[in-house]
N, C-alpha and C positions, 0 to 999 in steps of 0.2 A: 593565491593567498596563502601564506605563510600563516599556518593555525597556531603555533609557538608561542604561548603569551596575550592569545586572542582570550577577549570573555564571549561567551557563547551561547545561548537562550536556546534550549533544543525542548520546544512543546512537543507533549505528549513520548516526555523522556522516559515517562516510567511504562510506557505502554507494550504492546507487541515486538513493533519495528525500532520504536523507540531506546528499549536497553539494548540491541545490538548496534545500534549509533553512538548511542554512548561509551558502551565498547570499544569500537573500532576508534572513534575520536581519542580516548586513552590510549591505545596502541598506539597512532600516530603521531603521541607527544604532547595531549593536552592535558592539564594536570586537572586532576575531577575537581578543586576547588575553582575554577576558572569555568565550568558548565554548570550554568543556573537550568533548572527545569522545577518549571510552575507545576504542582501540583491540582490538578482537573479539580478537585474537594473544596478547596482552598483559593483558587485564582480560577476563575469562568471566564474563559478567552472571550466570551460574549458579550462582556462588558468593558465598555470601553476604557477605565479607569484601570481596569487589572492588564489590561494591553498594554498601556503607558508604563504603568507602575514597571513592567516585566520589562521590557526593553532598554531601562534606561541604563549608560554606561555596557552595553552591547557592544560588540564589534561583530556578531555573525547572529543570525537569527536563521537556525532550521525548522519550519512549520512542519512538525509533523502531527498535531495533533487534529483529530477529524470525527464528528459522527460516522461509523461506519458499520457494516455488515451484507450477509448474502442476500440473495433473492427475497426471500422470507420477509427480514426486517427492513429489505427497501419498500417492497409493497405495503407494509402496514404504517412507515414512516416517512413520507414523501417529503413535506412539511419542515416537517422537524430534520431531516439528512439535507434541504436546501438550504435552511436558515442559518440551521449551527455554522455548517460549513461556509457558507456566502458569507457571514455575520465576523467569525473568527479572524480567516484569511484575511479582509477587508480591512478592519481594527487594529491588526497585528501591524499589515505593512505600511499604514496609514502612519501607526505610530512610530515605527521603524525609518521611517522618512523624516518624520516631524523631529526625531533624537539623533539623528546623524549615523543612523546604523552602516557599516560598511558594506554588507553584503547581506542578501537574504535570499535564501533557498525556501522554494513553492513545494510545495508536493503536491503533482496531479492526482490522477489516476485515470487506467486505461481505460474507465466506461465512458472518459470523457469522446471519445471518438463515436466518430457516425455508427448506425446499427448493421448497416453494410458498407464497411469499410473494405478496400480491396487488401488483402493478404500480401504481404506481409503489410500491416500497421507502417506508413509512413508519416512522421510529424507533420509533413504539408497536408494532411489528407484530413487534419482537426477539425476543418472548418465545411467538409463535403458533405454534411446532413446531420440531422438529429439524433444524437446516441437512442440506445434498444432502450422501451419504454417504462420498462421495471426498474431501472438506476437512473434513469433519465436526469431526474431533479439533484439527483447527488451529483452526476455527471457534468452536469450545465453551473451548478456553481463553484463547483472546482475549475471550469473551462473560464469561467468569468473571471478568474484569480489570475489567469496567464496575461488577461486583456489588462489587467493594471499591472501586474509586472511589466511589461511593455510599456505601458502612458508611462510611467513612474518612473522608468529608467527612460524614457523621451524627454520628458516635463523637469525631472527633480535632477536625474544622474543618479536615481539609486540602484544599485548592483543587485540588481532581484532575475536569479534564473529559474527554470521551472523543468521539473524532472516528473516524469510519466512512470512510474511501477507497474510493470506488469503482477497478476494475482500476484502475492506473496504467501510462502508457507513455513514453516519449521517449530521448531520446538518454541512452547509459548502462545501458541496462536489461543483462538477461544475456539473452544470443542463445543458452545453451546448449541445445541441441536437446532432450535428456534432461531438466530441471529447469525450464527458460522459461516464462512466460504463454504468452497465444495469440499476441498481437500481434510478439513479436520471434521468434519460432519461424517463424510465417507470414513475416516479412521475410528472413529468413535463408534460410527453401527459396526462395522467388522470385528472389533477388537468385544464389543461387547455382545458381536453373535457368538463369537467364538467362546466368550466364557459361557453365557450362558446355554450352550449344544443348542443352538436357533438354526435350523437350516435355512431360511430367506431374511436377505434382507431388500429393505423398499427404498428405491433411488428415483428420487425427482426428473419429470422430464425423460424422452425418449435416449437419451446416451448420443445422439447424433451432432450436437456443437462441439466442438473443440476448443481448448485452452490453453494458454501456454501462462506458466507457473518460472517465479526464479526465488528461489533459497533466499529467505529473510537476511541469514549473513553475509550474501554477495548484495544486496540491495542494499546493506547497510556500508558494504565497500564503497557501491557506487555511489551513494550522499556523497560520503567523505573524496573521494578524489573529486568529485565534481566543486565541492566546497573551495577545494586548491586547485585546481586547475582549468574552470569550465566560466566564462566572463559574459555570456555571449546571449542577446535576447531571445534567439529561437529555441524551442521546448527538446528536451531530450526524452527518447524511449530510455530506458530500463528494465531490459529483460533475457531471456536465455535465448530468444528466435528458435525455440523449437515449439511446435504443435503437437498435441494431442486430443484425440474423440474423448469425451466423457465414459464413452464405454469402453473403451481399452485402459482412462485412469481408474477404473472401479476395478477390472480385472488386475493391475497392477496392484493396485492399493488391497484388495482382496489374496492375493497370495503374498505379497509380503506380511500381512498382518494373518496369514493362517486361517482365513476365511474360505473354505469351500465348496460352500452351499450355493445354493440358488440367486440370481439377482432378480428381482420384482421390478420392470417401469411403471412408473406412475404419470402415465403422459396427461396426465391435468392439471399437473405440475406446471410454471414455465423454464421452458428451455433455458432465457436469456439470450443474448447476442447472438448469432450461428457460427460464427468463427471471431477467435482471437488469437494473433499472433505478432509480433511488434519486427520493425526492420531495426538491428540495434545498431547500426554502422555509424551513426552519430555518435555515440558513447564514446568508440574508441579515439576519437580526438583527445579525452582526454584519459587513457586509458583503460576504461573501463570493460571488461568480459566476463562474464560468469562462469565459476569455478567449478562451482560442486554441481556433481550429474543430478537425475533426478531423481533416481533409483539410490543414490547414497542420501539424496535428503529424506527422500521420503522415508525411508530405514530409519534414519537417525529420528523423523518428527515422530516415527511412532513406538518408537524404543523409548522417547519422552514423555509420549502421552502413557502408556504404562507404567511409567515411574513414578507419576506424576498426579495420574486422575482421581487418587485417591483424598487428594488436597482440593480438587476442585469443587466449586459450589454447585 
């Protein structure tokens, strides 16, 4: 797909992942008046009417807009992270079919896979069992979004692909202690033991799962190539293929950030999943690989948050 002159509907443009898509989408040639992006305040993807209203005169729709957050806020949000998300998705490409949309990109996510998934994460492996049971319902209705991309592009002929992110981190993310990933949660206690001379800090879960993380602005490459060059109804991984233990990301995350006190488990915490890692050999069909290490992003997320937290709520 030639982006050139496309109009473009990027939900949840002004969010996280969001402004680094819309980035790289301007890099590639789109001119920012040709990207509509519905503001959450203003247009509720949850309603049907604001779905329609949004897509009409479209030629590309990237869903990226989603209920989301860590362990914390899926446990207290079961509910409300299946509904939003099932309800949005649903509406969006409903009506994206119904106006003649030319293509529409899904955004999964990797809690969509089984809880024992075999390592490395392979896309045929989506349907081997029930994701881990803290994201489950976030998990299941984002997995329900692939199943209509599929009917849809069976039944109507509409160009709907689906891309799987592995965690994502970088500058921007929400540092909120209560609702965060791991990655800016851990940043945010280190950087605020170290101001305030704390020698421990307290980390969820025994440090024994592993994760594997890709740089917000390589995920935001891979939309955009996938956007131009990816047509095809089976789901794409998105991510670095490398693993790591929670407790070797907290000892990372704790000497970059100048943290070197003590670490506290709080194994009554949950763990989550016990391994995540993605096979990304699909991607590179259409050329997609991850750029930045993980030790230059982390650097760079936390050189942000310091410049930055002082703005936060």
């Amino acid at each position: 797909m030639d982006l050139k002159d496309k109009k473009i509907l990027l939900t949840g443009g002004d969010g996280f992942l969001g402004k680094f898509v819309q980035r790289e989408l301007m890099a590639s040639g789109v001119r920012g008046k040709d990207i509509r992006i519905p503001h959450h305040l203003d247009n509720d993807l949850r309603i049907w009417n604001n779905c329609e209203e949004a897509v009409v005169g479209m030629d590309l729709v990237v869903h990226l807009a989603a209920s989301v957050g860590g362990i914390g806020f899926n446990q207290r949000n079961p509910g409300v992270l299946f509904y939003d998300n099932m309800i949005m998705g649903a509406h969006l490409m409903e009506a994206a079919r119904r106006h003649g949309v030319e293509k529409f990109i899904q955004i999964g996510t990797v809690c969509a896979y089984p809880k024992f998934t075999p390592v490395p994460f392979k896309e045929d492996n989506l349907w081997d069992g029930y994701p881990e049971e803290t994201n489950a319902p976030y998990g299941v209705a984002k997995k329900a979004l692939l199943v209509q991309a599929q009917a849809y592009r069976e039944q109507y002929g509409l160009n709907a692909i689906y891309l799987l992110p592995v965690n994502l981190y970088g500058p921007g993310d929400n540092f909120d202690l209560e609702d965060s990933h791991v990655i800016p949660a851990l940043i945010r206690k280190c950087v605020e033991a170290v101001d305030s001379g704390s020698d421990t800090i307290t980390v969820w879960g025994t440090g024994e799962p592993t994760r594997e993380f890709l740089y917000v602005e390589d995920c935001a490459r891979g939309i955009v190539l996938a956007a131009r060059g990816y047509d095809e109804p089976e789901p794409v991984n998105l991510g670095s293929g490398e693993e790591i233990s929670i407790r070797d990301l907290v000892t990372l995350i704790a000497q970059i950030a100048g943290f070197d006190g003590n670490i506290r488990w709080d194994s009554t915490r949950p763990d989550g999943q016990p391994r995540r890692c993605l096979d990304t050999q699909r991607a590179k069909e259409f050329g997609f690989k991850a750029e930045v290490s993980f030790e230059a992003g982390l650097a760079r997320t936390i050189h942000w948050y310091k410049e930055n937290r002082d703005e936060m709520p």
